[in-house]
N, C-alpha and C positions, 0 to 999 in steps of 0.2 A: 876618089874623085879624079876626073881628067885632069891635068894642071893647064891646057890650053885651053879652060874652057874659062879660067880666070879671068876679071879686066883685065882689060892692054891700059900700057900705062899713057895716060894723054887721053882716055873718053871721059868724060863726062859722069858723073859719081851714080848716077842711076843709066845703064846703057842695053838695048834692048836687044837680047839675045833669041835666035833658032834653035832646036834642037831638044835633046836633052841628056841629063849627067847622069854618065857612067854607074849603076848600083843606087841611085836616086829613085830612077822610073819615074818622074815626073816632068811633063814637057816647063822647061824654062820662060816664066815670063820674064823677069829681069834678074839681072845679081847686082850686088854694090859691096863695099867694103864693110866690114865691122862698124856697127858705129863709135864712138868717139869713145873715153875713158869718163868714168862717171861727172858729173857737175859736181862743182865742188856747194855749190848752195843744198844739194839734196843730201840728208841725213845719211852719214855714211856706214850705217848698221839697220837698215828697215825693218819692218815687222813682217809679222803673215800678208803673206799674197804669192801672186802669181809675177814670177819676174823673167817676163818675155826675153828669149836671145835679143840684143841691141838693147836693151834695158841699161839706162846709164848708173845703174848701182852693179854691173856685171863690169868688169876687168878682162883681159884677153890681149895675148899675147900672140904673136903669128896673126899670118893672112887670114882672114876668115870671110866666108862669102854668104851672104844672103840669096836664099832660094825660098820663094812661092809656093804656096797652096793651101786650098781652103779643109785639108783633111789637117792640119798642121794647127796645133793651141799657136791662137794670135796670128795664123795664117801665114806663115811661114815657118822656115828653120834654119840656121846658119853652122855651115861647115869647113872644115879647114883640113889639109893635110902640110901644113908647113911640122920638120921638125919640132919636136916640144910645145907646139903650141896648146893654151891654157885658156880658161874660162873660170872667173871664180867669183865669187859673191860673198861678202859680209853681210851677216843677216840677226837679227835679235830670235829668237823662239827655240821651240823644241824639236820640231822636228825636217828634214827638207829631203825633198825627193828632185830625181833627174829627172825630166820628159825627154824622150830622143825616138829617133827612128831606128829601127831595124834593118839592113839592108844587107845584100849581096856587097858591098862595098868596105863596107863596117870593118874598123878594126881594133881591137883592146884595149881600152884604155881606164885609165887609171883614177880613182875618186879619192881625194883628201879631205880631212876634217880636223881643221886646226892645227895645219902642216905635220900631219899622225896618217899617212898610207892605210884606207882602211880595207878598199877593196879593186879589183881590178874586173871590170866589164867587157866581155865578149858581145857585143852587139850585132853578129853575123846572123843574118837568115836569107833563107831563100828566096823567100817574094817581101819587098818592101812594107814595113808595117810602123804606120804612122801614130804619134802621139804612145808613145807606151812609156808607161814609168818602168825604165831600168836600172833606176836605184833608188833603195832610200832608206835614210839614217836609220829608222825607226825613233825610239825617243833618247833625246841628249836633254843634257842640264841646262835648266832655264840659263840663260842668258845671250851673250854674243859668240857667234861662230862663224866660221868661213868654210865656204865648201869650194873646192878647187878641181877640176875637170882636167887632167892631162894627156894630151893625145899617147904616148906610149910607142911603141915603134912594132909592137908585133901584129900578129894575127889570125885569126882562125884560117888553118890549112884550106877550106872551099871557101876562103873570102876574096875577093877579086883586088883589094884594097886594104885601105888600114887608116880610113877618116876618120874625125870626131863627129859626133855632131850635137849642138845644144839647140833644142825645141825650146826648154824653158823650166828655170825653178821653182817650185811651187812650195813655201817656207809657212809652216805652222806653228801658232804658240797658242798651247792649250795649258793650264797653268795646273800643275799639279792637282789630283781630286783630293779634298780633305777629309771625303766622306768615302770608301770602299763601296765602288758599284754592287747594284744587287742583281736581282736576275735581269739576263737579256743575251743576246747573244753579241758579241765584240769580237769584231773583225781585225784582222790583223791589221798592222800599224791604228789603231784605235790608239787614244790617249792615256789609256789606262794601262796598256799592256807596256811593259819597259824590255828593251834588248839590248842584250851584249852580242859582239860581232858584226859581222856585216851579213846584212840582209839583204836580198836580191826579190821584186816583186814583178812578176807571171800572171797576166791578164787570161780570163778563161771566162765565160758565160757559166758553165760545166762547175764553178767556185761559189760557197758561200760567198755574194757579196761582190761576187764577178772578179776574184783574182786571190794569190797566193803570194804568202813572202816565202823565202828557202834563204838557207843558209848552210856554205860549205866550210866556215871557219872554225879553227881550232876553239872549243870551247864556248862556241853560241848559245845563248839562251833565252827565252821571252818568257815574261814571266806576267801574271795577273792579279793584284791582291782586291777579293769579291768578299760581299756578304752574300752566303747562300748555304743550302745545304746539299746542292751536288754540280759538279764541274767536268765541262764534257770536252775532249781535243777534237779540233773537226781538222783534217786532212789529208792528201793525197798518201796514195801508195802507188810506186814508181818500182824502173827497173833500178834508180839508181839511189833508191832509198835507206835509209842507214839504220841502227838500233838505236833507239833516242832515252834518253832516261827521266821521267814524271816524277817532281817532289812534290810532295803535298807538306806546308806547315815547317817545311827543311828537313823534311824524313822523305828517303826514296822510297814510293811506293812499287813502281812498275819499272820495267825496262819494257821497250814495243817495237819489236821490225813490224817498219813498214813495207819491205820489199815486196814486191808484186811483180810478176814478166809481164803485168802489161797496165796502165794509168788507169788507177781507179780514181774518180774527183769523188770531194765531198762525205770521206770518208769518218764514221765517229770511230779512230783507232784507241780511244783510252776515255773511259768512264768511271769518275771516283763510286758510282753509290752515294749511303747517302753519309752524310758527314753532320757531324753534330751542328745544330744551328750557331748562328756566327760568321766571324771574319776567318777567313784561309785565304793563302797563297798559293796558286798552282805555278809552277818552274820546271819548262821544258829547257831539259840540256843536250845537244848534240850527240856527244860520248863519240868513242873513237872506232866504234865495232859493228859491223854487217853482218849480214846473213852472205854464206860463198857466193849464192848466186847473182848476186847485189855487184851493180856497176859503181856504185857507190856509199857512200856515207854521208846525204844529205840531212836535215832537218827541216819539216815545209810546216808552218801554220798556215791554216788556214784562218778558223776562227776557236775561239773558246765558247760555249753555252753553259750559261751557269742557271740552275734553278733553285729556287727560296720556298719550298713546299714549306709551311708549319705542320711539325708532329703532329701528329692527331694525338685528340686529349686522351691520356692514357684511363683504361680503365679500371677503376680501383675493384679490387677482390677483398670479397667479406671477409671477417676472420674466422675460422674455421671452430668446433666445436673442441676438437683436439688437436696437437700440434706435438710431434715427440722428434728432436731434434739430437734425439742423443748426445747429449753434453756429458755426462756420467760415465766414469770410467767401466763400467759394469750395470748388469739389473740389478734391480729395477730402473729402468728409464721413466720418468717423469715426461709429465705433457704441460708444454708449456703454457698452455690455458686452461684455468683454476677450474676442476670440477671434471676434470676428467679424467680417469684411472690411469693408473703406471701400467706399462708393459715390462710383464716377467717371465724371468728364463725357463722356458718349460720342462719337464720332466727328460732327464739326461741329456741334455742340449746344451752345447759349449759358444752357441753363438755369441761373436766376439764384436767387440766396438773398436771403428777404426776409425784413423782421419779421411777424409771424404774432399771433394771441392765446394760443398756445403756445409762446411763443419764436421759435427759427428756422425756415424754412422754405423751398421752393424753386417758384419760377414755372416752368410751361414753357409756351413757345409755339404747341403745338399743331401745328407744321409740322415741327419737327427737335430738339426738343430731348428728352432722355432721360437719365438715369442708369443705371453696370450696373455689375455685378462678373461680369470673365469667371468663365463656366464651370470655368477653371483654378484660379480662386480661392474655389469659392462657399465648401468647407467645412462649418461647420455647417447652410448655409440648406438643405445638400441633405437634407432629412428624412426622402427618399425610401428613401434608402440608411441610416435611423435608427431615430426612432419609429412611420416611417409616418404620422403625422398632424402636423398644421400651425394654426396660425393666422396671420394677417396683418391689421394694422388699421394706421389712417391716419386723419388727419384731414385730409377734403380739401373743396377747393372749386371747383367746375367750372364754366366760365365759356363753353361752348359746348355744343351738342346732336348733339356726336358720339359712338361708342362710344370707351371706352378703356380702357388698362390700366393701371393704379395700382403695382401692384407685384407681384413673383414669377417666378418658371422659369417661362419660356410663349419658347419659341423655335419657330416654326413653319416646317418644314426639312424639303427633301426628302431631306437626307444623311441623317438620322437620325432616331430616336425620342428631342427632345427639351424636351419640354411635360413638369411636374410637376402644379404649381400654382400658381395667380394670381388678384389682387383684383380684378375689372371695374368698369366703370362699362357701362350700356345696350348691353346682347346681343341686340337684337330678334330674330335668326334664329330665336331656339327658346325663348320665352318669357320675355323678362329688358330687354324696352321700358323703358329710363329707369329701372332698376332697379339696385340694389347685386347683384353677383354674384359666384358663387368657381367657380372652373373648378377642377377637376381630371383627372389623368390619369395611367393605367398607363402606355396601349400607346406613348405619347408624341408621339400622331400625331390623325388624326378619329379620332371614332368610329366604328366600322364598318361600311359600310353607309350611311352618310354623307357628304356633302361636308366638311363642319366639323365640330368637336368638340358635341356637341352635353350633353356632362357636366358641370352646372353649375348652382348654387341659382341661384334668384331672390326678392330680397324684396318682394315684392308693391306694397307703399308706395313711390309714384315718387320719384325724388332732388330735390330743389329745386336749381336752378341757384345761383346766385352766392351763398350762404351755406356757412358751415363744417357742414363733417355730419360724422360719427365713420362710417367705413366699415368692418365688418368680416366676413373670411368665415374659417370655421373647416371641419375634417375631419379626424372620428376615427377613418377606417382604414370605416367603414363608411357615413357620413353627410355629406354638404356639406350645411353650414347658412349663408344669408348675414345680415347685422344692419346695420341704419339706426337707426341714433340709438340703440344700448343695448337695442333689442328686436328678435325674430326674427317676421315675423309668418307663420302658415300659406299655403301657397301648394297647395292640397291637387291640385287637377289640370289637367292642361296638354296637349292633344293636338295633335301636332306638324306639319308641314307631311305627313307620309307616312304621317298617321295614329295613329299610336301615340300614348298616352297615358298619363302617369304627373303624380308630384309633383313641383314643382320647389323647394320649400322645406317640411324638407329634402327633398336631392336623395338620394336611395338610390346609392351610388356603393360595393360591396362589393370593387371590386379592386383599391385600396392606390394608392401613388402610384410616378413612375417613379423608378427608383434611379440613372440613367444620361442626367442632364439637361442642359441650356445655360444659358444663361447668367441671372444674373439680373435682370430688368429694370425699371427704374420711369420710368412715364409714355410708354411706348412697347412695342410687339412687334419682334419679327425675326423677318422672313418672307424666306430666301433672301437676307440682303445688302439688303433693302429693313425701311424701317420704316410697318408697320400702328396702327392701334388709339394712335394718338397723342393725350394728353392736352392738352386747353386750360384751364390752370388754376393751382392750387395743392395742397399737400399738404406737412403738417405732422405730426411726432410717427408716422415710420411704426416699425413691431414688427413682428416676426414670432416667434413661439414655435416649440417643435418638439413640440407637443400640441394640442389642440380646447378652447379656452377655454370651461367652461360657459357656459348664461345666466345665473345668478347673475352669474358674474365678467365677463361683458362688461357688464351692466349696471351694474357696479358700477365698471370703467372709466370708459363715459360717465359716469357723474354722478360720478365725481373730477374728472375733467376742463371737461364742462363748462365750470363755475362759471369759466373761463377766457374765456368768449365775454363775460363782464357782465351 
């Protein structure tokens, strides 16, 4: 500010001035002095409000002059460039922000809280910008505080000057929440959110909420504690944006550059997913590291968005007919539900039981090893002679790039008609390349008109080798459907080596299963006394039902289960 533009001493306490102040930009209607030091009848700690410059619960030190205008909270703003001069207020609440103007004029100055240096303010801009909040607390502990305004002596190198100026305080007491917010979105300095450091808040339209708080202090952080079950960062990316670090519950989840070469607003840089229902804390902390390109290492909130979806009711799965979980150090393996046959070690087959992320389970070789229940014994597996439809699921792991057979009646025999149904792994003959597949079968033999059976879903989505997958194929009497990992995905059309063309998932399969079957087999076929379609691998947790497990309840198996892999 000009200093000749001060009162002369000898006018008149209101004296009406021409022109206008230096880095102000506003034509002067009058200036006057500071008003007086508080009344001693008005409470010397007030609550929430607005506490206009001239406000007698405001203190100040140095000359300070009152200047006009209706863009100005309370229609003015008062400034000073005297040495050290001060502006401070005693106030009861939690939280208090600066109002001040922006100017060509502006020069650094200094914010105290509770005689503790918290932050230091650059108020320089180019064109004059009235009413802005350029500080604030964020949240302090209930009770009394002082916040103290120091002019400071430096300045931004393009400032013309190095005034203070105080528009007005504006002092909040929101009284702790007892209850953890739920969903909504909460804007920065909200009540809920608590911070350490100093925060600095950036008016923008471009902002949730129309503004931004940033923080460049050593070890700042805002933190939220919500009822919900997901929690979203909403904020900029800058050229001068830092690496910031996300705890969720006081586990760090993420680190997240926000660097950008150029301001993105309103941006969602970090999204928990979804979080178990309940109370969490999310805790953004500064940290001390950039990306090179990075002018800086700031921290900006915008807002937090939390949402409170309820789980959907999970859906329960039948219990299956059989269930062989491998607990037994060797065969016979027993099925955990009463009334269905053991699976035994077949004819010079060393497959072995091993620990699994399901419990037990059994390796085979790939050359000779297999599991069966004669045909004399299958009983309930035969579904054919039942309900007509089946499921079969397995948790398996394939450890080679041949086709094979997982489990089911699949005897391939020139005595007889006896194939029902069976789980594959990679059918390439007729559409089902490194695919989850379910064979089915009437006539109990090919299909007609064909070399090999050609009846039989395919899941589209190729298997991954040497990981656990959840395999499963079902068939309701009209439909083979097969599933990878808890979903069935469409397989709409497939035209065959001879031309003909249909879907392969599902598989349209309207003529029932055979009632008059062989044996049952896992991790291998029988073909005439020879073994085909031999397994390389593992396979854990296998079922069979004697029905078509919806999609619901197959999906709703894999994600029981799952959460077993870690």
């Amino acid at each position: 500010m000009d200093d000749s533009r001060r009162p002369l001493a000898g006018l008149s306490r209101r004296t009406m001035l021409t022109g206008s102040i230096a880095g102000v930009g506003t034509a002067l209607a009058y200036a006057s002095p500071a008003a007086a030091a508080a009344d001693p009848a008005e409470p010397t700690a007030p609550g929430a409000g607005t506490y206009e410059n001239g406000s007698p619960h405001i203190t100040t030190t140095g000359t300070w002059t009152t200047l006009s205008s209706p863009a100005d909270s309370g229609g003015s703003i008062s400034y000073s460039t005297s040495t050290r001069a001060s502006a401070a207020l005693t106030f009861t609440g939690t939280s208090v922000s600066w109002i001040s103007r922006r100017t060509p004029s502006s020069g650094t100055n200094e914010v105290w809280i509770d005689d503790e240096l918290v932050a230091t303010v650059d108020r320089y801009s180019p064109a004059t910008r009235a009413k802005q909040t350029v500080w604030s607390s964020g949240t302090l502990p209930a009770g009394t505080h002082t916040i103290t305004l120091k002019r400071g002596s430096t300045k931004n190198p393009a400032a013309t000057g190095s005034t203070i100026i105080l528009d007005a305080f504006v002092v909040t007491d929101t009284p702790e929440p007892t209850t953890p917010p739920g969903a909504g979105t909460y804007e920065h300095g909200s009540p809920h959110i608590t911070t350490t450091g100093s925060w600095t808040t950036l008016s923008s339209p471009a902002d949730s909420g129309g503004s931004i708080s940033y923080s460049t202090s050593t070890g700042a952080s805002a933190a939220l504690t919500f009822t919900g079950t997901s929690v979203s960062w909403i904020s900029r990316r800058t050229p001068s944006s830092g690496t910031n670090e996300v705890w969720i519950d006081d586990e760090l989840v993420a680190t997240v550059d926000r660097y950008s070469p150029a301001t993105r607003a309103k941006q969602t840089v970090w999204s928990s997913g979804t979080l178990p229902a309940g109370t969490h804390t999310i805790t953004l902390k500064r940290g001390s590291t950039k990306n090179p390109a990075a002018t800086g290492s700031t921290i900006i909130l915008d807002a937090f968005v939390v949402d409170d979806t309820p789980a959907p009711p999970q859906t329960p799965v039948p219990a299956p007919i059989a269930d062989w979980s491998f607990t037994e150090s060797a065969a016979p393996y027993a099925s955990a539900v009463a009334g269905a046959p053991a699976l035994l070690q077949g004819a010079s087959s060393t497959a072995t039981r091993i620990s699994t992320p399901f419990g037990g389970g059994v390796r085979f070789n790939g050359t000779a090893d297999f599991l069966v229940v004669p045909k004399s014994d299958i009983g309930v597996l035969n579904v054919g002679a039942s309900t007509g439809a089946v499921t079969v699921a397995a948790w398996v792991l394939s450890t080679d790039s041949n086709n094979a057979n997982i489990a089911g009646i699949w005897e391939e025999s020139a005595v007889g008609p006896l194939r029902s149904y069976a789980l594959f792994n990679d059918l390439p003959d007729y559409g089902g390349d490194d695919m989850v597949c379910m064979e089915v079968s009437k006539q109990g033999g090919p299909t007609p008109g064909y070399p090999f059976s050609i009846d039989y879903s395919s899941e589209p989505r190729k298997m991954t080798r040497g990981v656990w997958e959840l395999h499963v194929g079902t068939y309701d009497g009209e439909l083979a459907i097969a599933y990878l990992n808890g979903e069935s995905t469409s397989y709409p059309s497939y035209t065959d080596k001879q031309g003909a063309t249909y879907a392969k998932n599902p598989y349209v399969y309207p003529d029932g299963l055979n009632a008059a079957p062989g044996d049952f087999m896992v991790g291998a076929v029988g073909r005439d006394g020879k073994l085909i379609n031999l397994h390389k691998g593992s396979i854990a947790r296998l079922r069979v039902w004697d029905r078509a497990l919806t999609a619901d309840e197959v999906r709703a198996l894999h994600a029981a289960e799952r959460a077993d892999l870690g």
